[in-house]
Chimera marker file (.cmm) of the C-alpha trace (Angstrom):
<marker_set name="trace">
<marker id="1" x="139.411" y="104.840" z="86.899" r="1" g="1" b="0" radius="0.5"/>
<marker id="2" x="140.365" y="102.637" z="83.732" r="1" g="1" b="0" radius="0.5"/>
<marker id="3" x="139.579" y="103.493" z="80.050" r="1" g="1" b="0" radius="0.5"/>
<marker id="4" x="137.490" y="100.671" z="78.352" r="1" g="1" b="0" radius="0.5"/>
<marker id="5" x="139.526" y="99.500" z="75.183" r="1" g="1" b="0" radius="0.5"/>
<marker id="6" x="137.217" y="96.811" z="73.446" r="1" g="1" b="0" radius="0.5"/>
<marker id="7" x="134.784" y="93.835" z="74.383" r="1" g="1" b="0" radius="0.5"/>
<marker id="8" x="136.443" y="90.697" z="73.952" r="1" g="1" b="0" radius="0.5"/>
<marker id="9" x="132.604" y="88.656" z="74.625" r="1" g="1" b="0" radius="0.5"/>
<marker id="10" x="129.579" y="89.171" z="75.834" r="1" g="1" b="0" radius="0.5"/>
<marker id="11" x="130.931" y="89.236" z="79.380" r="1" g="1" b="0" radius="0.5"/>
<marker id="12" x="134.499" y="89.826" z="79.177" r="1" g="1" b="0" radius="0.5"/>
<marker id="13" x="136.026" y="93.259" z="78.263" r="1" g="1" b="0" radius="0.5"/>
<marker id="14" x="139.480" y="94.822" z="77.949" r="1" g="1" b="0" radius="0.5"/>
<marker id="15" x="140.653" y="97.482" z="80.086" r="1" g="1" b="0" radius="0.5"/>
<marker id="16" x="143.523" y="100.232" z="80.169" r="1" g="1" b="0" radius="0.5"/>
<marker id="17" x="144.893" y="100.446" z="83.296" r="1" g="1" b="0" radius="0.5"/>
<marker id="18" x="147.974" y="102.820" z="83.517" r="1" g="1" b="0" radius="0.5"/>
<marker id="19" x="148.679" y="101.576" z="80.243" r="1" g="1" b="0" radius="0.5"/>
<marker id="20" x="148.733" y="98.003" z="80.298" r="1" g="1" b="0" radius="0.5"/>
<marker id="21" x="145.704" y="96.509" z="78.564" r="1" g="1" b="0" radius="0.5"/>
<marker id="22" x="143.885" y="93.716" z="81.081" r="1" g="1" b="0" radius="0.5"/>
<marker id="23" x="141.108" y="91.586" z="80.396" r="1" g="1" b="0" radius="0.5"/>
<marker id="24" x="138.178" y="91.591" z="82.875" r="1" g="1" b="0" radius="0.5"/>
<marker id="25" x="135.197" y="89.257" z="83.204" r="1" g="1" b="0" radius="0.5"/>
<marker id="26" x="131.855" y="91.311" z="84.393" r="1" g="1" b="0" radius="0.5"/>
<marker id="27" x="130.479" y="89.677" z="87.471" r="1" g="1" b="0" radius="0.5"/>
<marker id="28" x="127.022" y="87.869" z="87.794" r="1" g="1" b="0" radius="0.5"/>
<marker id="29" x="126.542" y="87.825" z="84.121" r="1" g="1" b="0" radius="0.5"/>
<marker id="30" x="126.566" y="84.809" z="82.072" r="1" g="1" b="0" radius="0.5"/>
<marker id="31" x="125.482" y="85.216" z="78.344" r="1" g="1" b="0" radius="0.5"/>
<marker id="32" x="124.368" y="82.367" z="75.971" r="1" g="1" b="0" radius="0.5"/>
<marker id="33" x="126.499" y="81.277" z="73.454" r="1" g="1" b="0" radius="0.5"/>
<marker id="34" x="123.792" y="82.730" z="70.805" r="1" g="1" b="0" radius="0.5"/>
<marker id="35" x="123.666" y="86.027" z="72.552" r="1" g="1" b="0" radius="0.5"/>
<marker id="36" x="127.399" y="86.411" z="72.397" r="1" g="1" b="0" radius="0.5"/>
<marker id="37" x="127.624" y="88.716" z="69.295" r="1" g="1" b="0" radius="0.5"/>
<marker id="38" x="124.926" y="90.784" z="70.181" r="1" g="1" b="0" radius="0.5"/>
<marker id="39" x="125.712" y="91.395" z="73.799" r="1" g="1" b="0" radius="0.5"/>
<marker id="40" x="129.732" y="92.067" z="72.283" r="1" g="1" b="0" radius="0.5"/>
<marker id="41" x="128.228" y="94.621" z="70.372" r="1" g="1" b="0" radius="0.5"/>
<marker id="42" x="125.871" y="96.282" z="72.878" r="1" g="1" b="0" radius="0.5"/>
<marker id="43" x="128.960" y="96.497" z="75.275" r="1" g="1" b="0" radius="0.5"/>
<marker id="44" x="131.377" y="97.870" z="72.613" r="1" g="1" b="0" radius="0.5"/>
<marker id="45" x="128.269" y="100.445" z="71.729" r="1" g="1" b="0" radius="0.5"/>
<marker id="46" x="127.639" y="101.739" z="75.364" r="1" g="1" b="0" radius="0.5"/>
<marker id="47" x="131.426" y="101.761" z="76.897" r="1" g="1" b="0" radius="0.5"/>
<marker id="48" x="133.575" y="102.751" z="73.724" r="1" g="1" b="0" radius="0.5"/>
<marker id="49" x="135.548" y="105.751" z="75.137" r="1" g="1" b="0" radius="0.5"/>
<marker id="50" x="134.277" y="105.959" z="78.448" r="1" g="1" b="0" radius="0.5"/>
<marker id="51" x="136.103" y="105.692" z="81.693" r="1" g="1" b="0" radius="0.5"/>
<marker id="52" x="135.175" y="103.276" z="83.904" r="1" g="1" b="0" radius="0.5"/>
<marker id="53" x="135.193" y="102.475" z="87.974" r="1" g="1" b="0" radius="0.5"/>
<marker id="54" x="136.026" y="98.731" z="88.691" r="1" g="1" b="0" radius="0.5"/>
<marker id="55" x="134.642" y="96.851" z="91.740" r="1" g="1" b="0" radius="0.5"/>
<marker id="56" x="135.973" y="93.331" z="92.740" r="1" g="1" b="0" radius="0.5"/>
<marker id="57" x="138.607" y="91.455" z="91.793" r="1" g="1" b="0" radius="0.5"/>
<marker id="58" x="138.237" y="88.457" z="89.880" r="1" g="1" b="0" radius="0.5"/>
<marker id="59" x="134.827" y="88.917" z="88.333" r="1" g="1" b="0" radius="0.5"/>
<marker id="60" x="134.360" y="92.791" z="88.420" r="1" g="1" b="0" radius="0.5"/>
<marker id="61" x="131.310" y="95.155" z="88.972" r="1" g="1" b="0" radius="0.5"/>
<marker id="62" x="131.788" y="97.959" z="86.402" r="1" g="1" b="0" radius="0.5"/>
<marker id="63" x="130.432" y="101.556" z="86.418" r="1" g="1" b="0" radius="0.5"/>
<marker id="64" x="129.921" y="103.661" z="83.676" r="1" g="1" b="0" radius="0.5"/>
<marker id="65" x="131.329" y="107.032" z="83.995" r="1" g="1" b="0" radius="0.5"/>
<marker id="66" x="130.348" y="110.393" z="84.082" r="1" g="1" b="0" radius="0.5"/>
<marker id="67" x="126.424" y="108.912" z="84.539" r="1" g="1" b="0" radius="0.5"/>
<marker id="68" x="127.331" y="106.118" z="87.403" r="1" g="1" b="0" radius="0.5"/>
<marker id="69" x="125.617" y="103.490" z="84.980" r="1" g="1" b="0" radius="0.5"/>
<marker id="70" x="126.188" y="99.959" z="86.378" r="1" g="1" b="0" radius="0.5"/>
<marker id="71" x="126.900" y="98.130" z="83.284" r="1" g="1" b="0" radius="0.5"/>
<marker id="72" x="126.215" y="94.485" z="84.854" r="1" g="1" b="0" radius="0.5"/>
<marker id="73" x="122.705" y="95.753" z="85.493" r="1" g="1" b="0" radius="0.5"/>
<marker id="74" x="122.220" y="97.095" z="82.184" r="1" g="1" b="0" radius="0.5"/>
<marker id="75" x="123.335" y="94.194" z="80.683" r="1" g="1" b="0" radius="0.5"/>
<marker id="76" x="120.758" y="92.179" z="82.576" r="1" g="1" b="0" radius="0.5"/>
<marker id="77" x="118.028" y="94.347" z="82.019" r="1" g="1" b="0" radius="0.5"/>
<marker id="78" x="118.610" y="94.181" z="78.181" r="1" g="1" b="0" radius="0.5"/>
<marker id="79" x="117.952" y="90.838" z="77.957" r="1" g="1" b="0" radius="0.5"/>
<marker id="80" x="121.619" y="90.079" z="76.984" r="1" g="1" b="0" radius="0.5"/>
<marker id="81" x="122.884" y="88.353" z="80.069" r="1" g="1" b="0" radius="0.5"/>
<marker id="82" x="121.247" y="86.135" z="82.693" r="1" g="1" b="0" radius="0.5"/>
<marker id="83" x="121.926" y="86.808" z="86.193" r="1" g="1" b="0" radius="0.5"/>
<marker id="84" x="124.401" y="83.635" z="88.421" r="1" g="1" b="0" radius="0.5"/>
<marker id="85" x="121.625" y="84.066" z="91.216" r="1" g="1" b="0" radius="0.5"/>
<marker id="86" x="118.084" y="84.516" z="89.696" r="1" g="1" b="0" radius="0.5"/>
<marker id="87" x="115.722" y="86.941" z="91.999" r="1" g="1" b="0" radius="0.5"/>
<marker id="88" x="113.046" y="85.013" z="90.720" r="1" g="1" b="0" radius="0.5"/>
<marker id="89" x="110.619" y="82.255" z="92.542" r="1" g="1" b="0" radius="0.5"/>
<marker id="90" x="108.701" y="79.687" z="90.756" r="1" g="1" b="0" radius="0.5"/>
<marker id="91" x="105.380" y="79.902" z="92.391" r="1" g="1" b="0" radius="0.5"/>
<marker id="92" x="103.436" y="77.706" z="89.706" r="1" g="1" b="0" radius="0.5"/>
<marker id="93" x="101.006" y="77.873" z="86.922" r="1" g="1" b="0" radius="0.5"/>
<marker id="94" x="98.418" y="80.555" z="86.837" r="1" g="1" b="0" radius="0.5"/>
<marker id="95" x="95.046" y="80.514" z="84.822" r="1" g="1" b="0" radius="0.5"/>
<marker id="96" x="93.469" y="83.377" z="84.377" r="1" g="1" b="0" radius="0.5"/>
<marker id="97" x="89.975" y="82.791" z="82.297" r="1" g="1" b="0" radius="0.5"/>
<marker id="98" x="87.524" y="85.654" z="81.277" r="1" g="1" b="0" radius="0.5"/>
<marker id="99" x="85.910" y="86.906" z="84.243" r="1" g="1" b="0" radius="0.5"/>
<marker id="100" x="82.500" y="85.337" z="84.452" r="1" g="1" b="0" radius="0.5"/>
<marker id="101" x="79.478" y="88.227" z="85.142" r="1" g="1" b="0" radius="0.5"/>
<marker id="102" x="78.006" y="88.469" z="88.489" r="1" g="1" b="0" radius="0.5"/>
<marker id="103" x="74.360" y="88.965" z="89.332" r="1" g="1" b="0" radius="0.5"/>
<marker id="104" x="73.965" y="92.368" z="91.523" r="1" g="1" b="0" radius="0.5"/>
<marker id="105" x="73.828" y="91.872" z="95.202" r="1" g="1" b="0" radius="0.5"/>
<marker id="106" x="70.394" y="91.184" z="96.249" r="1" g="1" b="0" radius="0.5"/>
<marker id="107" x="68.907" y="94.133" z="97.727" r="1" g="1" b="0" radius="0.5"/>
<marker id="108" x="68.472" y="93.949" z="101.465" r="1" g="1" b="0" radius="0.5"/>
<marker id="109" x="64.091" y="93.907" z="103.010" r="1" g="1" b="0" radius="0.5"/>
<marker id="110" x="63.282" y="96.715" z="104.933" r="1" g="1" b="0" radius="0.5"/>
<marker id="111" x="64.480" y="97.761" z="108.680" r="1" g="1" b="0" radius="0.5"/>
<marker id="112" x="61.246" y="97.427" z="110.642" r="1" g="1" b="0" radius="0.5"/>
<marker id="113" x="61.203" y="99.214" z="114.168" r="1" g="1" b="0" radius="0.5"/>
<marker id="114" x="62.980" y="102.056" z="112.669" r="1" g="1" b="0" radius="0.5"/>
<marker id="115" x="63.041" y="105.118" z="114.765" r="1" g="1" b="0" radius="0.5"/>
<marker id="116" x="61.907" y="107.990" z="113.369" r="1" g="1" b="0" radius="0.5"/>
<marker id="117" x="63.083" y="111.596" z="114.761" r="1" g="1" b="0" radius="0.5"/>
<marker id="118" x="60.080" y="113.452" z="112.898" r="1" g="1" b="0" radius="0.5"/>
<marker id="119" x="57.985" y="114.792" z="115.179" r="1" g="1" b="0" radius="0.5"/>
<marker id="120" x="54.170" y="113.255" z="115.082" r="1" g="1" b="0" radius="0.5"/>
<marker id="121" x="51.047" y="115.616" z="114.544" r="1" g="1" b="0" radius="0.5"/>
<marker id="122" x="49.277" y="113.718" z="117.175" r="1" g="1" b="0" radius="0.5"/>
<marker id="123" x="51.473" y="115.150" z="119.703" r="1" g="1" b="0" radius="0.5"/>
<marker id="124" x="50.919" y="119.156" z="119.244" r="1" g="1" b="0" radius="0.5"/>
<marker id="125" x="49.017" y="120.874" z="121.910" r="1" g="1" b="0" radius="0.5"/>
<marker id="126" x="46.705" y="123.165" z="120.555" r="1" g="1" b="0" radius="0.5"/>
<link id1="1" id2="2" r="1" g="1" b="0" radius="0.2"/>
<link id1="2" id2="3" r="1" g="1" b="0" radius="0.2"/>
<link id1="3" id2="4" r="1" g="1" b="0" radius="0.2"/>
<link id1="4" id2="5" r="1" g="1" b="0" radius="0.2"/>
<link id1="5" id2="6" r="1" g="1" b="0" radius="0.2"/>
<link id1="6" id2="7" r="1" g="1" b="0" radius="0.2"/>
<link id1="7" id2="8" r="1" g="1" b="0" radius="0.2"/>
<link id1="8" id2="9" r="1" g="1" b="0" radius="0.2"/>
<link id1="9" id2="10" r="1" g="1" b="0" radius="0.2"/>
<link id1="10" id2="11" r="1" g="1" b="0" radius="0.2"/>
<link id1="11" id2="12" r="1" g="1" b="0" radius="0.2"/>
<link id1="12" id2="13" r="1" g="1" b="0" radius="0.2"/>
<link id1="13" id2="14" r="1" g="1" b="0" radius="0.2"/>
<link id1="14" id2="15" r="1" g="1" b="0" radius="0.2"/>
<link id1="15" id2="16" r="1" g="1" b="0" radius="0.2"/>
<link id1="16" id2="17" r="1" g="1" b="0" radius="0.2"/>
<link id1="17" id2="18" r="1" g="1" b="0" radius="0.2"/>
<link id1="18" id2="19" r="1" g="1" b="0" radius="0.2"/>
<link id1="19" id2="20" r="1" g="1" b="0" radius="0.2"/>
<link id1="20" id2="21" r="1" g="1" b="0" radius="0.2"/>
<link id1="21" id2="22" r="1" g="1" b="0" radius="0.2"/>
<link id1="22" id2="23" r="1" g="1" b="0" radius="0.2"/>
<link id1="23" id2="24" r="1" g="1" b="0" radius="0.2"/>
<link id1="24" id2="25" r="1" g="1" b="0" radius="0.2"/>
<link id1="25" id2="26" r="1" g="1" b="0" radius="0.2"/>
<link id1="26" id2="27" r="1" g="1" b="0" radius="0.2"/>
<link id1="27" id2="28" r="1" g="1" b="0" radius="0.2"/>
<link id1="28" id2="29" r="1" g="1" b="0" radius="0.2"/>
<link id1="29" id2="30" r="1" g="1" b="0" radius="0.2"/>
<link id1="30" id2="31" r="1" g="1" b="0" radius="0.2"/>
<link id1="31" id2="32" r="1" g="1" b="0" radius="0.2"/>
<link id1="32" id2="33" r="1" g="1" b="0" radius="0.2"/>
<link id1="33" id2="34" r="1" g="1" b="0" radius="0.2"/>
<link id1="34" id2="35" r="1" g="1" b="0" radius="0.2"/>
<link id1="35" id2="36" r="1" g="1" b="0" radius="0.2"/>
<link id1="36" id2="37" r="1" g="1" b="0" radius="0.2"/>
<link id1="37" id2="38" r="1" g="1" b="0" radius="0.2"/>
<link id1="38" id2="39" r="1" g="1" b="0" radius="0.2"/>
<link id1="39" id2="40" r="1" g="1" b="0" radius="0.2"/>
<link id1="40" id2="41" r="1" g="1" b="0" radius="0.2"/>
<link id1="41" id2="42" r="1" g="1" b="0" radius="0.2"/>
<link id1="42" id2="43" r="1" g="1" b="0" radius="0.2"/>
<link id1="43" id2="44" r="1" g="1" b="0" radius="0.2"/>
<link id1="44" id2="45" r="1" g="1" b="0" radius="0.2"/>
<link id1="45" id2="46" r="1" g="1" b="0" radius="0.2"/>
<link id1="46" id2="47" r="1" g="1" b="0" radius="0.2"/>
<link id1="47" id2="48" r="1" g="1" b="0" radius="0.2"/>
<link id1="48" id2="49" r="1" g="1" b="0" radius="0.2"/>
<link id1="49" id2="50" r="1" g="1" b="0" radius="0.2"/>
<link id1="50" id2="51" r="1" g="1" b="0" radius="0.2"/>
<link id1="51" id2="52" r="1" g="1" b="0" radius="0.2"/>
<link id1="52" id2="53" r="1" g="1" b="0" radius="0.2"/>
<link id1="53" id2="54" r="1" g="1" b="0" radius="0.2"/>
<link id1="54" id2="55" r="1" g="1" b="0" radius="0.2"/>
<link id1="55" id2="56" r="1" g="1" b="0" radius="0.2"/>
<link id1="56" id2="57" r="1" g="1" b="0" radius="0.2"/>
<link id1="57" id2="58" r="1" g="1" b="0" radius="0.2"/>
<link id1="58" id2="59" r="1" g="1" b="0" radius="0.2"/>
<link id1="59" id2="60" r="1" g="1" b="0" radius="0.2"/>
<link id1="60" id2="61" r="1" g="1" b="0" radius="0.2"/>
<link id1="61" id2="62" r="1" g="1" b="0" radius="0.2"/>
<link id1="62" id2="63" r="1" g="1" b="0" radius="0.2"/>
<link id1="63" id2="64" r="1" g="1" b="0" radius="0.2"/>
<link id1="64" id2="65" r="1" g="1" b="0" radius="0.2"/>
<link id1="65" id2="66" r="1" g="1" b="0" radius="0.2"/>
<link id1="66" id2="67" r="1" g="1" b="0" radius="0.2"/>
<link id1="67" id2="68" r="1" g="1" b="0" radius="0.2"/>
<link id1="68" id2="69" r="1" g="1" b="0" radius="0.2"/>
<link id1="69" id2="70" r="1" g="1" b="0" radius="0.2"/>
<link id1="70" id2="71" r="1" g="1" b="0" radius="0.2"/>
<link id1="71" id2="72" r="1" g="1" b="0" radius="0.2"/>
<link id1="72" id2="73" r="1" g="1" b="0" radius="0.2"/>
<link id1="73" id2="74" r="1" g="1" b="0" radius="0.2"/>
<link id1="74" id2="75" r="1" g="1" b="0" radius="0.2"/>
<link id1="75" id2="76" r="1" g="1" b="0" radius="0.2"/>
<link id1="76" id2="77" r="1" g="1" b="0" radius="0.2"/>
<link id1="77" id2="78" r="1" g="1" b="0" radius="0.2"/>
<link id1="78" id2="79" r="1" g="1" b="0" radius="0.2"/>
<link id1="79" id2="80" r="1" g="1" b="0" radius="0.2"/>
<link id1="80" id2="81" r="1" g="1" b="0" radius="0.2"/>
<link id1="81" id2="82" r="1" g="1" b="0" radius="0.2"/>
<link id1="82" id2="83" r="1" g="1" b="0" radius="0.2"/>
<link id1="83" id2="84" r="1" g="1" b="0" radius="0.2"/>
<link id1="84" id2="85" r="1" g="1" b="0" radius="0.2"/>
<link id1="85" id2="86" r="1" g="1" b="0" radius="0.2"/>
<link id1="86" id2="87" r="1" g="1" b="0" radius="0.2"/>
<link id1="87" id2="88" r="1" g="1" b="0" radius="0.2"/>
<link id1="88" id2="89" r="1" g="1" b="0" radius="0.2"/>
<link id1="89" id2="90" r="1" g="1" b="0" radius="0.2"/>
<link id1="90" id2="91" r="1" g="1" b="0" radius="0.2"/>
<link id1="91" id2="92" r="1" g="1" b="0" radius="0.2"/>
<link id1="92" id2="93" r="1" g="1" b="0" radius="0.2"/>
<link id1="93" id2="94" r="1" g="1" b="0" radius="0.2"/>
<link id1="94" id2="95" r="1" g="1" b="0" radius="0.2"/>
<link id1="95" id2="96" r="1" g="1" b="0" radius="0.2"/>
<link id1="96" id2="97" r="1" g="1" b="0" radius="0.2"/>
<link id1="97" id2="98" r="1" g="1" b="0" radius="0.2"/>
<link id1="98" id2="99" r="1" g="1" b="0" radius="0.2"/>
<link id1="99" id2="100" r="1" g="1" b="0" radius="0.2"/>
<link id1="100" id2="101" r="1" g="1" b="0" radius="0.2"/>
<link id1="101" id2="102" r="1" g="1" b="0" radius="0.2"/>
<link id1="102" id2="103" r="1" g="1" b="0" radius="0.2"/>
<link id1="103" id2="104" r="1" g="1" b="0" radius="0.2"/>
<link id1="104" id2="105" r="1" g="1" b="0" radius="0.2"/>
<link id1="105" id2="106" r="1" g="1" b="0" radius="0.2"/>
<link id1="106" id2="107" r="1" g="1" b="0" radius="0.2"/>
<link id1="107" id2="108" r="1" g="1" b="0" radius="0.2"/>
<link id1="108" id2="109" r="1" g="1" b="0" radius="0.2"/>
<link id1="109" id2="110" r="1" g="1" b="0" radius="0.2"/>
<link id1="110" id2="111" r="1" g="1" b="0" radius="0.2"/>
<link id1="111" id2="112" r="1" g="1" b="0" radius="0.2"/>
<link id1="112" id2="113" r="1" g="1" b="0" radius="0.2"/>
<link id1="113" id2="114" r="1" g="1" b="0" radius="0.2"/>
<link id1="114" id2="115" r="1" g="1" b="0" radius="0.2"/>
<link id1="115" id2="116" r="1" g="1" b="0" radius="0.2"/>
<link id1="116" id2="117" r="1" g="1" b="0" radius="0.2"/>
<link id1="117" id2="118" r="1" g="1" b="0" radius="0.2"/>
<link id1="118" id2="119" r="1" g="1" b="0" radius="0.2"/>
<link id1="119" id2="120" r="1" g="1" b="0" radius="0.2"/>
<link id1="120" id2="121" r="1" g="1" b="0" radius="0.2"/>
<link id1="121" id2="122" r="1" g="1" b="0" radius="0.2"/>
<link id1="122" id2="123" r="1" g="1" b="0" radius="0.2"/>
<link id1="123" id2="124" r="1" g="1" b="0" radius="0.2"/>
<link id1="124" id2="125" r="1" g="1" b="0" radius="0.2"/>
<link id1="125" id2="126" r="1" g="1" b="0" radius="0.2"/>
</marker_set>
């Protein structure tokens, strides 16, 4: 465990680490140079004075502690950083136009032949 010191950028943040101060770049985020402030600030908001769990070792994965909060994630989530490897596809264009009313299904003619399990008056003995 490390103790977050400050946020350098929008993806790189200073550690304590036994007492030496190291800087750390967050892995899988890239923020735009217009975010930069605002994604500085959000980190310095949600890690100042929290202890923090480090995975990796160039570009790190870091965790939040006590609440196991994956701040890479959260970063991506708030719209501040945009992930190396998109999940997304491009599938195309979509057009979605008012739905045009439909006429009820026609109703279907009568079943002739039908068999009827009534019992017929012309068939009592008297």
């Amino acid at each position: 465990m490390v103790r977050f010191v400050r946020a350098i950028d929008g993806q790189t943040i200073v550690i304590d680490r036994n007492g030496t101060q190291v800087a750390v770049t967050l892995a899988g985020v890239q923020v735009a140079p217009e975010d930069q402030q605002a994604a500085r600030a959000f980190l310095e908001h949600e890690l100042s004075g929290s202890w923090l769990l480090m995975e990796g070792s160039d570009r790190v994965t870091v965790f939040r502690s006590p609440d196991g909060a994956q701040v890479n994630q959260m970063m991506q989530q708030r719209g501040y950083a945009e992930s190396a490897r998109p999940h997304e596809r491009y599938l195309g264009e979509g057009f979605y136009d008012a739905k045009k009313p439909t006429a009820p299904p026609a109703k279907r003619a009568g079943r002739t032949n039908r068999r009827t399990y009534r019992r017929s008056s012309a068939l009592r003995l008297p």
